[in-house]
OpenMM code with the backbone's topology and positions (N, CA, C; nanometers):
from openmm import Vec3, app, unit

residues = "UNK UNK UNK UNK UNK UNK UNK UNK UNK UNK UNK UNK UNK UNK UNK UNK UNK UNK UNK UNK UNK UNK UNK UNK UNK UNK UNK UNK UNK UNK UNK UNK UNK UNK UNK UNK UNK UNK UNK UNK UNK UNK UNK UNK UNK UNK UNK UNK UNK UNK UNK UNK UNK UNK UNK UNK UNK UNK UNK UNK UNK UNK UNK UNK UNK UNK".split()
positions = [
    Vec3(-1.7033, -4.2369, -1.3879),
    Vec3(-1.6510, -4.1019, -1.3750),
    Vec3(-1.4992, -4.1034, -1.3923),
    Vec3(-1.4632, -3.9972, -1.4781),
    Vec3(-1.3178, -3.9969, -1.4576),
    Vec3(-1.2573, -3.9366, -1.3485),
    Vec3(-1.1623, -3.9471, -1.2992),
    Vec3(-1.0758, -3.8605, -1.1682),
    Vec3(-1.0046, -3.7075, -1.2174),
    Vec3(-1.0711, -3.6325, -1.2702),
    Vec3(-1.0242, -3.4938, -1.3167),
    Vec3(-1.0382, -3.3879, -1.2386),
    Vec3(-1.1520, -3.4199, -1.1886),
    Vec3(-1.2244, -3.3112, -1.0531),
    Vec3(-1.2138, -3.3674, -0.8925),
    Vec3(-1.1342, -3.2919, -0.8431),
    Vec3(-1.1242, -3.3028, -0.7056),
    Vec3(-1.2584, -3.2844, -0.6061),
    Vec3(-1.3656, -3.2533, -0.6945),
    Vec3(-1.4477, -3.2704, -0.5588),
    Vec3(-1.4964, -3.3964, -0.5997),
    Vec3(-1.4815, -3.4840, -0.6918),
    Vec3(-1.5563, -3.6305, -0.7362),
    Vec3(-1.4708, -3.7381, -0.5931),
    Vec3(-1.3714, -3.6907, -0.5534),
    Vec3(-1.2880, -3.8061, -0.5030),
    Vec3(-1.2958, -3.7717, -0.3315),
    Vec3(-1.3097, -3.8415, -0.2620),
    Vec3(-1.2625, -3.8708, -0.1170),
    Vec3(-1.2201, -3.9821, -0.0510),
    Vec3(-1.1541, -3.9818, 0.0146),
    Vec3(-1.0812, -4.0670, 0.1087),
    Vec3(-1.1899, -4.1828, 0.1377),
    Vec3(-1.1676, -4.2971, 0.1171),
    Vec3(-1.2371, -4.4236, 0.1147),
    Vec3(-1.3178, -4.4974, 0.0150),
    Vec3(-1.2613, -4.3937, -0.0994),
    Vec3(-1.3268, -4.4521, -0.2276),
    Vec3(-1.2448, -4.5686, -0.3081),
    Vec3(-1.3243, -4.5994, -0.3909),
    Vec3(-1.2223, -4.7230, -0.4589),
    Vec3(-1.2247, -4.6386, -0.5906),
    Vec3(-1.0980, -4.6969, -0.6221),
    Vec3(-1.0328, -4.6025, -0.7865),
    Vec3(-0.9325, -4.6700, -0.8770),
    Vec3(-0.9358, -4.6335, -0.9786),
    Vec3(-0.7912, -4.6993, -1.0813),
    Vec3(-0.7046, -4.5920, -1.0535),
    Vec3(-0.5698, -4.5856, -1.0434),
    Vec3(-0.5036, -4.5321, -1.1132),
    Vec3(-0.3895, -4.5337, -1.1978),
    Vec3(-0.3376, -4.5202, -1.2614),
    Vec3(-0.2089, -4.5176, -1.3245),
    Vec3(-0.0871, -4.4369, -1.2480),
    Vec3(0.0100, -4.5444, -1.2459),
    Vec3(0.1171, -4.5012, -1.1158),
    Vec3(0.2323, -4.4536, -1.2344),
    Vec3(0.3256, -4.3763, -1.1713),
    Vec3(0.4138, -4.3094, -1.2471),
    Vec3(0.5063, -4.3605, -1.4141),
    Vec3(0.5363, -4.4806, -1.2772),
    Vec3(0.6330, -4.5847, -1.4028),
    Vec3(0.5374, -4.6364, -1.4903),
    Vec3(0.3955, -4.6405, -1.4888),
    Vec3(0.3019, -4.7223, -1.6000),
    Vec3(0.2415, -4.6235, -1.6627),
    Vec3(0.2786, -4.4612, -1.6588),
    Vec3(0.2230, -4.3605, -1.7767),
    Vec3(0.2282, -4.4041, -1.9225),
    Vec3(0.3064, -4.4723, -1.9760),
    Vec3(0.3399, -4.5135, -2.0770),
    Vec3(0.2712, -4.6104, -2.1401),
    Vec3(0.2344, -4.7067, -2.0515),
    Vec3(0.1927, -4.8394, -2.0702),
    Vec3(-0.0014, -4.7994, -2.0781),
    Vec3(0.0074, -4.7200, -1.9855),
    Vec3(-0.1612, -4.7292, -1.9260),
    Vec3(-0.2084, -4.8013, -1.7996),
    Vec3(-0.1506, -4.8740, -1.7683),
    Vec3(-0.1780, -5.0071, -1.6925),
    Vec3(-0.2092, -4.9308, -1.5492),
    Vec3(-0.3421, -5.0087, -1.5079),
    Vec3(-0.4062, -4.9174, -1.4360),
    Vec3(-0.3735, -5.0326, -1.2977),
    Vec3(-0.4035, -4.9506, -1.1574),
    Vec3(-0.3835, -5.0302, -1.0279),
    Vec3(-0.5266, -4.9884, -0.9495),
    Vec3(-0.5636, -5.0841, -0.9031),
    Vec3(-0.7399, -5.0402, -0.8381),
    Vec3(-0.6643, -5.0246, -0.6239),
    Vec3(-0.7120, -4.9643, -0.5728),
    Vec3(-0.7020, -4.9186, -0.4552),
    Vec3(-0.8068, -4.8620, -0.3914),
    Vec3(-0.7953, -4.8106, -0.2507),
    Vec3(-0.8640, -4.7201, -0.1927),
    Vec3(-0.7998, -4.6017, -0.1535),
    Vec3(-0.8842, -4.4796, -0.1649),
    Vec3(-0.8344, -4.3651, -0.1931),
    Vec3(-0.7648, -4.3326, -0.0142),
    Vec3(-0.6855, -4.3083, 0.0113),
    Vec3(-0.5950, -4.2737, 0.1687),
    Vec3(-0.6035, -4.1058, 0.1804),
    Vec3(-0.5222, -4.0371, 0.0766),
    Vec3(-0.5276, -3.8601, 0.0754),
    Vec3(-0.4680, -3.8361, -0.0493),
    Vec3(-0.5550, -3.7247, -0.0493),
    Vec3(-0.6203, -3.6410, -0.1988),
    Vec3(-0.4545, -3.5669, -0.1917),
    Vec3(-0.3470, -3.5653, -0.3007),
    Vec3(-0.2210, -3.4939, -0.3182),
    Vec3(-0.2255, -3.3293, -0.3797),
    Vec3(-0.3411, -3.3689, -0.4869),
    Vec3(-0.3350, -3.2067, -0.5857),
    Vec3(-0.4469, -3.1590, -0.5117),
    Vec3(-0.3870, -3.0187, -0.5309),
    Vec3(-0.4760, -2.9217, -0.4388),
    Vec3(-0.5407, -2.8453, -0.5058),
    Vec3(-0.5231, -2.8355, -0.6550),
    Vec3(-0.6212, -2.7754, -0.7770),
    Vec3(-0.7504, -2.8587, -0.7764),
    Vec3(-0.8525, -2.7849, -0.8272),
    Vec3(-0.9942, -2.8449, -0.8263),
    Vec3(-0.9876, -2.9233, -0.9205),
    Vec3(-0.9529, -2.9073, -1.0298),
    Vec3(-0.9169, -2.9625, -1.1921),
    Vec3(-0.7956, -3.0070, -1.2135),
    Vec3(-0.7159, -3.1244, -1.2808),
    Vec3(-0.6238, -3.1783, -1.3525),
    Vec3(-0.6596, -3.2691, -1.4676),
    Vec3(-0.5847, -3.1996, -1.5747),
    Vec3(-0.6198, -3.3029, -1.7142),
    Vec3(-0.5582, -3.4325, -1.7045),
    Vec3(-0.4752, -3.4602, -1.5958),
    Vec3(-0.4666, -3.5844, -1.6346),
    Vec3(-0.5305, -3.6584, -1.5446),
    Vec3(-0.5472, -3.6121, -1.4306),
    Vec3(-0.6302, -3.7068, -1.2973),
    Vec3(-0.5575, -3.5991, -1.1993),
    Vec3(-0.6358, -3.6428, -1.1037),
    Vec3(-0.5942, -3.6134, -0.9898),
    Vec3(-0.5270, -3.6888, -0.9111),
    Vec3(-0.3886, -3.6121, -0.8338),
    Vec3(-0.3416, -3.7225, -0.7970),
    Vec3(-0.3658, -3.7551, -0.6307),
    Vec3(-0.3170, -3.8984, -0.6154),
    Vec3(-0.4252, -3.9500, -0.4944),
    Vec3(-0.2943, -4.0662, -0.4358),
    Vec3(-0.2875, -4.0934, -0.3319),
    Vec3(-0.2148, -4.2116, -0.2326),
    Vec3(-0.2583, -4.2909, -0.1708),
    Vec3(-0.2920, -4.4226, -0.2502),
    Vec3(-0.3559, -4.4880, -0.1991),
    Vec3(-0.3099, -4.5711, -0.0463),
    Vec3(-0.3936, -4.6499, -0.0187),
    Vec3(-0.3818, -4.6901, 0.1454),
    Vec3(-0.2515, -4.7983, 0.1907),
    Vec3(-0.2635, -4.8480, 0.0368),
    Vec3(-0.1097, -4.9275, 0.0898),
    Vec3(-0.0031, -4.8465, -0.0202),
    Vec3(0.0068, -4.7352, -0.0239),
    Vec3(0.0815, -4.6428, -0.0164),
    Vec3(0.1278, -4.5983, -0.1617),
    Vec3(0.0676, -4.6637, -0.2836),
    Vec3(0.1223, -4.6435, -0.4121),
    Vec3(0.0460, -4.4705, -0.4265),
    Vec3(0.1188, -4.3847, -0.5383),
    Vec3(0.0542, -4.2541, -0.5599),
    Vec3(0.0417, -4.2753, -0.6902),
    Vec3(-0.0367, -4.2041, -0.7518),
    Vec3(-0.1037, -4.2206, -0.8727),
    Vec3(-0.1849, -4.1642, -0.9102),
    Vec3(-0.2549, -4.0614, -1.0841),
    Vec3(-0.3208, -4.0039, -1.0810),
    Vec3(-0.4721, -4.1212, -1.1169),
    Vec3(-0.5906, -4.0659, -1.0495),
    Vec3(-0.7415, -4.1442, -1.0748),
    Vec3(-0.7858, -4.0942, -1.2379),
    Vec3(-0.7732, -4.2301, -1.2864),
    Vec3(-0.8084, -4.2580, -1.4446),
    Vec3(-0.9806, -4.3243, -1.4145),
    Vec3(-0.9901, -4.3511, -1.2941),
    Vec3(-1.2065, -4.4135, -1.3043),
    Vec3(-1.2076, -4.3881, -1.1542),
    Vec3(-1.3316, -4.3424, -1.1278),
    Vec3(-1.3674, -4.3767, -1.0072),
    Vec3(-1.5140, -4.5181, -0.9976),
    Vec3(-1.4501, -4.5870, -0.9035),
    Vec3(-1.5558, -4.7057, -0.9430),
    Vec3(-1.6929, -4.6493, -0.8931),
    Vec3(-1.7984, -4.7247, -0.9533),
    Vec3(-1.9278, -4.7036, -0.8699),
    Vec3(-1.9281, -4.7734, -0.7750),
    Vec3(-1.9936, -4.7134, -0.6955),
    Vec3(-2.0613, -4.7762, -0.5186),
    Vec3(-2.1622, -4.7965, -0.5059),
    Vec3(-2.1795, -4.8890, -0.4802),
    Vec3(-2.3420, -4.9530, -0.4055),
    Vec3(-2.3775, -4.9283, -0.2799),
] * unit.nanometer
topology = app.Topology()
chain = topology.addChain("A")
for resn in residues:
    res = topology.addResidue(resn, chain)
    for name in ("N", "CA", "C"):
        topology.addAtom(name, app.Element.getBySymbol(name[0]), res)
């Protein structure tokens, strides 16, 4: 799944995202989701999210869970 839709994401999920300074690059960082930032249901580029050890970043995958 991509991270575009805010109801796909909650707090304790695991996710990629791409952090500010690596828009360019792509280069993705995997985390767990801490609190949801955008308050729109929808963003084309991701939604953005803060992860638990504190990087912010919009969600480019949400991983699957078992």
């Amino acid at each position: 799944m991509n991270g575009q839709n805010r109801k796909d994401i909650t707090p304790g999920i695991s996710v990629e995202i791409v952090l500010k300074q690596d828009q360019r690059t792509g280069k993705r960082t995997a985390g767990i989701v801490k609190d949801i930032l955008t308050k729109s249901p929808f963003h084309p580029h991701g939604i953005k999210v803060r992860l638990e050890d504190g990087q912010v970043g919009r969600v480019q995958l949400i991983k699957a869970t078992n």
